[in-house]
GUNU-953150 format. One line per 5 residues: number of its first residue (from 1); for each residue x, y, z of C-alpha. Coordinates in nm, 4 decimals, always signed. Layout:
# residues N
NUM = X,Y,Z | ...
//
This chain:
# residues 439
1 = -6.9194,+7.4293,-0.0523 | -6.6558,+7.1571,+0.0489 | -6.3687,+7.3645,+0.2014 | -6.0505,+7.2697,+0.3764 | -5.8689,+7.5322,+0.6027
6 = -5.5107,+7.4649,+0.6795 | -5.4735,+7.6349,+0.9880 | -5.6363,+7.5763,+1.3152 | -5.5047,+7.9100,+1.5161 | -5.7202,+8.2256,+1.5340
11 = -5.8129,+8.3067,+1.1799 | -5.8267,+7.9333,+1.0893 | -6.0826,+7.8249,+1.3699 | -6.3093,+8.1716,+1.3377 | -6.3467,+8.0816,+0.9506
16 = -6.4184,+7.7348,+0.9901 | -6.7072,+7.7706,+1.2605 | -6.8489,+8.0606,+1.0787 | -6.8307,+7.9194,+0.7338 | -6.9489,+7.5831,+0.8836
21 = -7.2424,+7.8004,+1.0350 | -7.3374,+7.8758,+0.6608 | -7.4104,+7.5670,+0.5969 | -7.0863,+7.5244,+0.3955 | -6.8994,+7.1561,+0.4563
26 = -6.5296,+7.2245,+0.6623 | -6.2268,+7.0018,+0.7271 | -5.9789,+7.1656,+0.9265 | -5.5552,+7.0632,+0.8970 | -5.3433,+7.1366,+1.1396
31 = -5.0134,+6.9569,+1.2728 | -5.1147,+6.9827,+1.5954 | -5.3133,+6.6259,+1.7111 | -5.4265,+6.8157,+2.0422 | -5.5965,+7.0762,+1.8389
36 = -5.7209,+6.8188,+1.6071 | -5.8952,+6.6145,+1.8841 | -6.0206,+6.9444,+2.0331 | -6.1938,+7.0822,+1.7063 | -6.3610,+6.7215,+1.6477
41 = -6.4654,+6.6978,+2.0447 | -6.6063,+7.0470,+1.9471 | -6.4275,+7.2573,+2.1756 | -6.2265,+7.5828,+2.0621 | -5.8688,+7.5697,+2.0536
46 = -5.8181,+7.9313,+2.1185 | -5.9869,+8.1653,+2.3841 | -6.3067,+8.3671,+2.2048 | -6.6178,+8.4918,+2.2738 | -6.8700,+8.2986,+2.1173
51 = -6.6644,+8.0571,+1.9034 | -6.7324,+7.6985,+2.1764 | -7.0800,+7.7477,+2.0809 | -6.9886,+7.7655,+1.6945 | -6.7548,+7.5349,+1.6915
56 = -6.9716,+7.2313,+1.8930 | -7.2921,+7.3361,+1.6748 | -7.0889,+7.2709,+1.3435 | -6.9451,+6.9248,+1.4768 | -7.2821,+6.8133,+1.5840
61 = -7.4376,+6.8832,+1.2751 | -7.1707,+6.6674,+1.0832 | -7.0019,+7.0369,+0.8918 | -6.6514,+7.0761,+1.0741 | -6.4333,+6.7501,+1.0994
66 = -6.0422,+6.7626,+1.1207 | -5.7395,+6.6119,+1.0119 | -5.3402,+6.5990,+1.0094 | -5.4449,+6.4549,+0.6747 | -5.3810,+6.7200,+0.3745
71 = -5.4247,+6.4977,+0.1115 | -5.7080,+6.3615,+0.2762 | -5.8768,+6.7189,+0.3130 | -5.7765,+6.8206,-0.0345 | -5.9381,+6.5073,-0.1894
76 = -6.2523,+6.5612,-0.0229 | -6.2876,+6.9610,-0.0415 | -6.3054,+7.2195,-0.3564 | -6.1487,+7.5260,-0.2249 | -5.8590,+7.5547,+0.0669
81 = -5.7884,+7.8294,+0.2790 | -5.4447,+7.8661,+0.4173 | -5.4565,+8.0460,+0.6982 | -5.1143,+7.9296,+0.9192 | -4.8865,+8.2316,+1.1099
86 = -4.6527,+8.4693,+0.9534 | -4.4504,+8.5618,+1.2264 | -4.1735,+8.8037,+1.2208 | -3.7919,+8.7788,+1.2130 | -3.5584,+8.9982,+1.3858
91 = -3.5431,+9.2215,+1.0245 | -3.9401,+9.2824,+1.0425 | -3.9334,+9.0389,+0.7905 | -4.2554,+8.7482,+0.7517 | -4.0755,+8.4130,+0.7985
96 = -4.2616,+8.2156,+0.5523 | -4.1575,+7.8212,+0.6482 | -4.5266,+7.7545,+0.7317 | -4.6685,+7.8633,+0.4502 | -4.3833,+7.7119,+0.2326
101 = -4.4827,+7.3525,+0.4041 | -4.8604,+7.3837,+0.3524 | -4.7960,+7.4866,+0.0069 | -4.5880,+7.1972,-0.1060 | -4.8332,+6.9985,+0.1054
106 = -5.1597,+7.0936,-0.0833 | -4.9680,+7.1128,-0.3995 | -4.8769,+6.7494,-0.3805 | -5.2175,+6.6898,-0.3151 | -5.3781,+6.8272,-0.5957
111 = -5.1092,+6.7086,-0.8354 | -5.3528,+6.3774,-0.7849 | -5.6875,+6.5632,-0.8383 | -5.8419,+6.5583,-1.1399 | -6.0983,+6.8389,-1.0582
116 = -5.9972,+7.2048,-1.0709 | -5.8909,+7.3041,-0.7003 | -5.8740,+7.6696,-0.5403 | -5.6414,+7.7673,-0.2967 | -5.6997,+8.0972,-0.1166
121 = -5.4506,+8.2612,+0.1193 | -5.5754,+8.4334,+0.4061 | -5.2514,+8.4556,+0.6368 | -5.1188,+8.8137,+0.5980 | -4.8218,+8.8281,+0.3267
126 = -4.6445,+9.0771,+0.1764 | -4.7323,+9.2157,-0.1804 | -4.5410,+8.9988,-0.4420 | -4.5266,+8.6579,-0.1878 | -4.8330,+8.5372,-0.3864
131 = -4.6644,+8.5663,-0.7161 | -4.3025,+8.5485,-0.6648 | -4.2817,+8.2444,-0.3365 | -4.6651,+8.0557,-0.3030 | -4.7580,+8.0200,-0.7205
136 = -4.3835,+7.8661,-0.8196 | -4.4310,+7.6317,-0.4918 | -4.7656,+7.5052,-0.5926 | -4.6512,+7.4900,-0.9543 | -4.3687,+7.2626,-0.9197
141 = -4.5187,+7.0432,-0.6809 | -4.8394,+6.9582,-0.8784 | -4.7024,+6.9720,-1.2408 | -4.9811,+7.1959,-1.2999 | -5.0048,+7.6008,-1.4298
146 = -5.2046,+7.8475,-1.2510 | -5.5913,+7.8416,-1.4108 | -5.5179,+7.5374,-1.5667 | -5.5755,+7.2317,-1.2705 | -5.5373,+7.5209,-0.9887
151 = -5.6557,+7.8665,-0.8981 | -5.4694,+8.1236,-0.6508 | -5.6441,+8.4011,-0.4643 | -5.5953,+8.6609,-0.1879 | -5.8851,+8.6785,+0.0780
156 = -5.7282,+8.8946,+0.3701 | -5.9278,+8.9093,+0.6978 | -5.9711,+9.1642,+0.9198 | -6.0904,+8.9996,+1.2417 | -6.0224,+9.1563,+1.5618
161 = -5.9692,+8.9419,+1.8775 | -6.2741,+8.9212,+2.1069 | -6.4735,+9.0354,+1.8293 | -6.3905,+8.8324,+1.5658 | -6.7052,+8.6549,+1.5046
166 = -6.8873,+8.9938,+1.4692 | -6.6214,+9.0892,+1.2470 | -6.6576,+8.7962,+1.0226 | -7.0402,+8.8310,+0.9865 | -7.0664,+9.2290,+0.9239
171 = -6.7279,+9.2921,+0.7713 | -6.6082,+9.6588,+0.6624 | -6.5339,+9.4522,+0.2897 | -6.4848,+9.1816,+0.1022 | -6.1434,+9.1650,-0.0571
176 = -6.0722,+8.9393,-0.3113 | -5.7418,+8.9611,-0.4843 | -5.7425,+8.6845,-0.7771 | -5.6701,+8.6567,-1.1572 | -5.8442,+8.3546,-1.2548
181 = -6.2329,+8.3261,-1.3133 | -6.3375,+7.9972,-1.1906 | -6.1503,+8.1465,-0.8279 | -6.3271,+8.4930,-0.8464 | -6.6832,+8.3073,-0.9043
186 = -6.6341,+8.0549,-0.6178 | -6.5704,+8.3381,-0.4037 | -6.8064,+8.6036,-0.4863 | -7.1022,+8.2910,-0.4477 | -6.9451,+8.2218,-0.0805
191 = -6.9388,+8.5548,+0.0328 | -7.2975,+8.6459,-0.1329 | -7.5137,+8.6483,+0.1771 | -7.2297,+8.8963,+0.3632 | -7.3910,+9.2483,+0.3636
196 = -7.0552,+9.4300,+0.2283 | -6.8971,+9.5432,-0.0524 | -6.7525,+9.2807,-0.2540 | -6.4135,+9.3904,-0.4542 | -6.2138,+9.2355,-0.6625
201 = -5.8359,+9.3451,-0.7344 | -5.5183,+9.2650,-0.8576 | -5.3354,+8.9742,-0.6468 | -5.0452,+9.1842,-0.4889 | -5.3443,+9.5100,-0.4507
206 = -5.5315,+9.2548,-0.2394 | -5.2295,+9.1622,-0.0572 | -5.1411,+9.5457,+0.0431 | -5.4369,+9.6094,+0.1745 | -5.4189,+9.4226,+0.4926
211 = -5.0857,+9.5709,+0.5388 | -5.2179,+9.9239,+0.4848 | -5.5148,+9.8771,+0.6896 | -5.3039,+9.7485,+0.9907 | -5.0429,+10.0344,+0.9677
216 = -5.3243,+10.2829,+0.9445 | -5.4663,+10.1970,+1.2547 | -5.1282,+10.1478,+1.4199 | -5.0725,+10.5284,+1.3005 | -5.3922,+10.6137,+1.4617
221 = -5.2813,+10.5010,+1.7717 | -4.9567,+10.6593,+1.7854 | -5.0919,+11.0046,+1.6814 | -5.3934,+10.9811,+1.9637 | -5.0981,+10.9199,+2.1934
226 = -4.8500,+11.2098,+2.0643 | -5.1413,+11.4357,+2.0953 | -5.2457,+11.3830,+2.4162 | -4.9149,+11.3829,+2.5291 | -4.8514,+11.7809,+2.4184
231 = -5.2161,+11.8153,+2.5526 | -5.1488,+11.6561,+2.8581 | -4.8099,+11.8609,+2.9251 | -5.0026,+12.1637,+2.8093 | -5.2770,+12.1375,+3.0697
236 = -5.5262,+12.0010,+2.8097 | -5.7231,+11.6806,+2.8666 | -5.6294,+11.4787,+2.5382 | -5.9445,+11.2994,+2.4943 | -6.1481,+11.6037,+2.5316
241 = -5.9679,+11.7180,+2.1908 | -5.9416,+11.3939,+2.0193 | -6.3741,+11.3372,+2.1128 | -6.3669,+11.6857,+1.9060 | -6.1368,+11.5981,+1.6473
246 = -6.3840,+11.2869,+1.5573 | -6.6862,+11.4897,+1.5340 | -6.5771,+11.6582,+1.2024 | -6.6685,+11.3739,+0.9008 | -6.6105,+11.5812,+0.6479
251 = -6.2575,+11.5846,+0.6693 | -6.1274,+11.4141,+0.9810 | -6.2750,+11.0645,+0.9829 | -6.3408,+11.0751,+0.5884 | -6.2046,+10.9637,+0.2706
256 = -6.0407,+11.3164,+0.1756 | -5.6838,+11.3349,+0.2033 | -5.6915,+10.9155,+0.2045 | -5.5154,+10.9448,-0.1329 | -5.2223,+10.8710,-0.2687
261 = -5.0673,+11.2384,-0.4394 | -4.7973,+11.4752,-0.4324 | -4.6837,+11.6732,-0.1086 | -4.9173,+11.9149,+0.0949 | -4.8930,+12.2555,+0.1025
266 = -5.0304,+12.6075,+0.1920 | -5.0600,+12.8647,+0.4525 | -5.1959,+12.6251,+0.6943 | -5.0716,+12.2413,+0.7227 | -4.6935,+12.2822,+0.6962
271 = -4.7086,+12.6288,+0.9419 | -4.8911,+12.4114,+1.1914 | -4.7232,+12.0840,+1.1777 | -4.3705,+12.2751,+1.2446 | -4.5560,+12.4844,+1.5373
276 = -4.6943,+12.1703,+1.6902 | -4.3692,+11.9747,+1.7238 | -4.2016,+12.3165,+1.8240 | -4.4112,+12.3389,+2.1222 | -4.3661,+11.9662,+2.2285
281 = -4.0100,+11.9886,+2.2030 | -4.0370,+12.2984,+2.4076 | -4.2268,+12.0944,+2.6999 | -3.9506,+11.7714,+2.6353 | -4.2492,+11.5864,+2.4950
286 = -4.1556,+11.2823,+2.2717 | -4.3219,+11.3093,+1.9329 | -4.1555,+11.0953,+1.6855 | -4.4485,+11.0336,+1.4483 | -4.5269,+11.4216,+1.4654
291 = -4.1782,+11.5005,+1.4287 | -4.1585,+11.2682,+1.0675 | -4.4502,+11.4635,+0.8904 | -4.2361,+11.7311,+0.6964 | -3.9571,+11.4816,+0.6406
296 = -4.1857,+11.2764,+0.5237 | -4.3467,+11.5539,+0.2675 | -4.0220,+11.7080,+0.1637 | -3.9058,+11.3579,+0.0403 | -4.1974,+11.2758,-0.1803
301 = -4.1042,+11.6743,-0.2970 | -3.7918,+11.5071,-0.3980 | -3.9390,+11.2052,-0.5166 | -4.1260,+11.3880,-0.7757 | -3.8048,+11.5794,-0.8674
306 = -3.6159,+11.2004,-0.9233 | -3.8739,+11.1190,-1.1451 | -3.8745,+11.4410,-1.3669 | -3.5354,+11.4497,-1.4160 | -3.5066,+10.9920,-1.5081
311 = -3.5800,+11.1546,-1.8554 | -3.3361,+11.2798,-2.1190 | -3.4740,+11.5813,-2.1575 | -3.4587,+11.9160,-2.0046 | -3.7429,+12.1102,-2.1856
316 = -4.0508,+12.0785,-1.9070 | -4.3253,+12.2488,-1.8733 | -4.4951,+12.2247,-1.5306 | -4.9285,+12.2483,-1.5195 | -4.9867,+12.4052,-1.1880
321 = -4.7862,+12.6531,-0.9439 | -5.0529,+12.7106,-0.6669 | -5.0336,+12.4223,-0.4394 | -5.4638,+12.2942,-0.4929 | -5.6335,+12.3873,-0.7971
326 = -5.8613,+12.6992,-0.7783 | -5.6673,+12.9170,-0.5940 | -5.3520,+13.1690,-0.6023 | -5.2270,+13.0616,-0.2840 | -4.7764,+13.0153,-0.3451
331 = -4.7375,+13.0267,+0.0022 | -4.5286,+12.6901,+0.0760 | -4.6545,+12.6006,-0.2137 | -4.4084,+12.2121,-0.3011 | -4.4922,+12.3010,-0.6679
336 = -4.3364,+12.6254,-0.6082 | -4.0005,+12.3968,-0.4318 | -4.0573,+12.1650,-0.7209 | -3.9787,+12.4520,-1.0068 | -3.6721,+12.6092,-0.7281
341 = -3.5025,+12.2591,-0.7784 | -3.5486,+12.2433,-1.1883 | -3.4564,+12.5829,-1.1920 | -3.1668,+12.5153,-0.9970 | -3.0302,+12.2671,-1.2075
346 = -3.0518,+12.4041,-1.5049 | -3.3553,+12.2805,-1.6579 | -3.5663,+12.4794,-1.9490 | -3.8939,+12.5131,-1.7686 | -4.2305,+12.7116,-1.8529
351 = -4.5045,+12.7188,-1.6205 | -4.8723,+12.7601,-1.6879 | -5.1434,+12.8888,-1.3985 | -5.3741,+13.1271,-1.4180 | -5.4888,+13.1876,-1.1247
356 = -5.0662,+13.2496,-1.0065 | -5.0409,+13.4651,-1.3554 | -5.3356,+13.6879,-1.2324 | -5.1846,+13.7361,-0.9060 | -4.8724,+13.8423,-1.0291
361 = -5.0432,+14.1203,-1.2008 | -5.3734,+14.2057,-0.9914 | -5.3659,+13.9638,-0.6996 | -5.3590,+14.0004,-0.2944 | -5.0300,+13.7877,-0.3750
366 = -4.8814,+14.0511,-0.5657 | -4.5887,+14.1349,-0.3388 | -4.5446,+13.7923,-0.2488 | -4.5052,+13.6581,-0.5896 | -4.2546,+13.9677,-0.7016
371 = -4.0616,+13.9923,-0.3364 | -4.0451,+13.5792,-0.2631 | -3.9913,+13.4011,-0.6055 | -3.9322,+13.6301,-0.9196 | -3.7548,+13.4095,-1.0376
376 = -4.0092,+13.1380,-1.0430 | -4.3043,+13.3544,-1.1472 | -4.0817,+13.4722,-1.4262 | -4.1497,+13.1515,-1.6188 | -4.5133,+13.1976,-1.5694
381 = -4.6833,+13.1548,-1.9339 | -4.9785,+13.2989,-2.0215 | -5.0930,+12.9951,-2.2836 | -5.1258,+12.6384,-2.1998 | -5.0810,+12.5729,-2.5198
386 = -4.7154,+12.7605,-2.5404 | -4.5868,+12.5626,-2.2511 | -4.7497,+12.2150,-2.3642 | -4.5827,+12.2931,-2.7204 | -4.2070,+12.3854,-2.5375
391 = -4.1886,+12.0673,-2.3209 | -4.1201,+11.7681,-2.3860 | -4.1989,+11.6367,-2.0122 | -4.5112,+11.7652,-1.8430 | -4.6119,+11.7832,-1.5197
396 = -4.9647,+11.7932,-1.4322 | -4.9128,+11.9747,-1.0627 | -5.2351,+12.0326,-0.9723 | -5.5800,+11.9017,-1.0377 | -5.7361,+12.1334,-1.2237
401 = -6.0139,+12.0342,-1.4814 | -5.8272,+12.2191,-1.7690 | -5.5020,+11.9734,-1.7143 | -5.7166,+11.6480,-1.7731 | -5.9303,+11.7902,-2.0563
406 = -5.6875,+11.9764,-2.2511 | -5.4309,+11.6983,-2.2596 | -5.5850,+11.3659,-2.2309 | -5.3349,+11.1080,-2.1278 | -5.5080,+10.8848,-2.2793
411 = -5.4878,+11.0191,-2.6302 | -5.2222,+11.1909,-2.9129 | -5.2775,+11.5313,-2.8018 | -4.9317,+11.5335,-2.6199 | -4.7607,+11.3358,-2.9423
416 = -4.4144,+11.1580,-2.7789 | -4.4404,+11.3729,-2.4939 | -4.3581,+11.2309,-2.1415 | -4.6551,+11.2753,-1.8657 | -4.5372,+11.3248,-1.5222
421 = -4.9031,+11.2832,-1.2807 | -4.8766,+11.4580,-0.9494 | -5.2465,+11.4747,-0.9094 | -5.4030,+11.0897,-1.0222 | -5.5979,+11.1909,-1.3582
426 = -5.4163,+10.8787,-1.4946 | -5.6713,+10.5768,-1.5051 | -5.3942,+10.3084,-1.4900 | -5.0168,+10.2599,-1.3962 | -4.7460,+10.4573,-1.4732
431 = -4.6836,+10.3474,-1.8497 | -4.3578,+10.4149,-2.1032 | -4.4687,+10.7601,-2.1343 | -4.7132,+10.8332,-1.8287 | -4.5215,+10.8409,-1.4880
436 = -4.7601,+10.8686,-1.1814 | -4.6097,+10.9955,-0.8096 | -4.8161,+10.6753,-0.6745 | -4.9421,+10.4646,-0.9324
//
């Protein structure tokens, strides 16, 4: 393919010698003349291992050129990356003047093409700048609609430095964010020989995921650091635990827990996140991250709560006491907080659960249930279909099967009836009448 990248910092140069080193045709734009000269003398204009070599190979073999030229490199290429800096301003805002120039630049540039350009943004933007700041930019300036002259994509990268050429060639993923074929195609065929999963999402999905990714890893850090500081004031060699701590894929280093829900509970997590933090504080050991986690899951307790009670109505029945599906377990239980707070204001609620309803009669939870919360377990119904009938706002608190099958959200089983999804059994975004915690 013909491609331009406008751009010739980190991301800019790694792309163009790699692409180039697919055989694919590059011109590179940047303002810079010195880094123009260097990238058509062949020489890197950043320090990386590997990317000289790349670089000298691709100008010798007639695929990279360069340019201060955009309407030069737009006339002879197909598809442009932008890939200029984001930096930050003293909010934590992304000061977007670079992008804003390149924009208007290649916009102007195509408004003169008669062939169908692409334009894919690789610099790292907030969810919405596609949409809301780069389309209207390109729009004006070319007299042309998006998939009509123009298409507009999302391809974030997620190159390390000193390993960024290893990065590029065995990926994690492919993410393309785009809404137009013709851009999705053109992208799927460049990317083909890449041994990864290719997906393809929603522009502003596309454009969180870099963003999530980053902050991830940043969180990483920081909790590696906050634990082997309490191990470290405790007598305890912190990477001796955190080695252990990676051994366990089931659960550790894993997808479970990596979704977006309602608040943890239980006998465990809560107990041992407040006796963690108590013990740092007790050695005057710094743990801010640590020290966030049940602030952190008491406000998306309340979250839920705003939600519920957005509505009109104050009939609800809530699906769910115990705080996981298939168990009786109350104990700290942010369903159980959930129904305190509805109950506290007034509200007409029913619960349905089981497993709780058994417990309050037979269970090991017995005297918890009858000493703790009577006044919860009180409401407890013993047919779905009695508290489904009395609300007219459900919440599905936990994920058990008997929630998603008995009342489809996807059908007129619950009539007007609002849905309220704590657990994600909805297959799309919150709707008029189905409200998901996340989605």
């Amino acid at each position: 393919m013909r491609i331009s990248i406008f751009g010739m910092g980190y991301v800019g140069a790694v792309c163009a010698a790699c692409l180039a080193k697919r055989g694919n045709t590059i011109i590179g734009v940047d303002v810079s003349d010195d880094k123009v000269e260097m990238i058509n003398n062949g020489k890197s204009p950043i320090v990386e291992t590997g990317l000289g070599d790349l670089l000298s190979e691709g100008v010798r073999e007639g695929r990279i050129s360069a340019t201060t030229n955009a309407k030069e490199a737009i006339a002879n290429s197909d598809i442009s990356f932008i890939c200029v800096g984001t930096p930050s301003m003293k909010n934590g805002g992304l000061k977007l003047d670079f992008i804003q120039t390149v924009c208007r630049e290649i916009a102007e540039a195509i408004a003169e093409k008669d062939e169908y350009h692409t334009i894919v943004v690789r610099s790292t933007v907030l969810p919405g700048t596609v949409n809301e700041f780069i389309r209207p930019i390109i729009e004006d300036y070319s007299g042309k609609k998006l998939g009509q002259g123009f298409g507009l994509a999302v391809n974030p990268e997620f190159l390390r430095e000193s390993t960024a050429i290893k990065d590029y060639n065995q990926p994690p993923m492919t993410v393309i964010g785009a809404e137009d074929d013709i851009s999705i195609e053109l992208l799927t065929q460049l990317y083909s020989d890449l041994d990864a999963p290719l997906i393809v999402k929603p522009i502003e999905v596309a454009e969180m995921v870099k963003y999530s990714c980053n902050v991830w890893h940043a969180t990483k850090v920081a909790f590696a650091n906050e634990i082997g500081a309490i191990a470290k004031a405790a007598g305890v060699d912190g990477r001796d635990v955190m080695d252990i701590v990676c051994e366990d894929k089931s659960l550790n280093i894993s997808k479970y827990y990596m979704k977006p829900g309602f608040a943890f509970g239980g006998s465990c997590l809560p107990k041992d996140v407040r006796a963690l933090t108590y013990k740092a504080n007790q050695m005057d050991v710094s743990v801010p991250l640590l020290d966030s986690i049940m602030n952190s899951n008491e406000t998306h307790v309340k979250k839920a709560y705003d939600i519920v009670t957005s509505f009109q109505s104050r009939k609800i029945g809530l699906l769910g006491l115990s705080f996981k599906a298939g168990t009786d377990d109350l104990r700290e239980s942010p369903l159980v907080e959930l129904a305190e707070m509805l109950i506290g204001k007034g509200f007409d609620l029913k619960i349905f659960d089981e497993n709780v309803k058994y417990a309050s009669v037979h269970g090991a939870n017995k005297e918890y249930i009858n000493a703790k919360i009577p006044h919860v377990s009180n409401l407890l119904n013993d047919e779905l279909e009695d508290v489904v009938d009395h609300a007219d706002i459900i919440i599905i608190g936990n994920p058990d099967q008997k929630f998603k099958s008995i009342i489809p959200l996807n059908t007129s089983y619950a009539g007007n009836k609002r849905i309220v999804d704590l657990v994600g059994f909805m297959e799309s975004a919150s709707t008029e009448s189905q409200h998901g915690i996340c989605w």
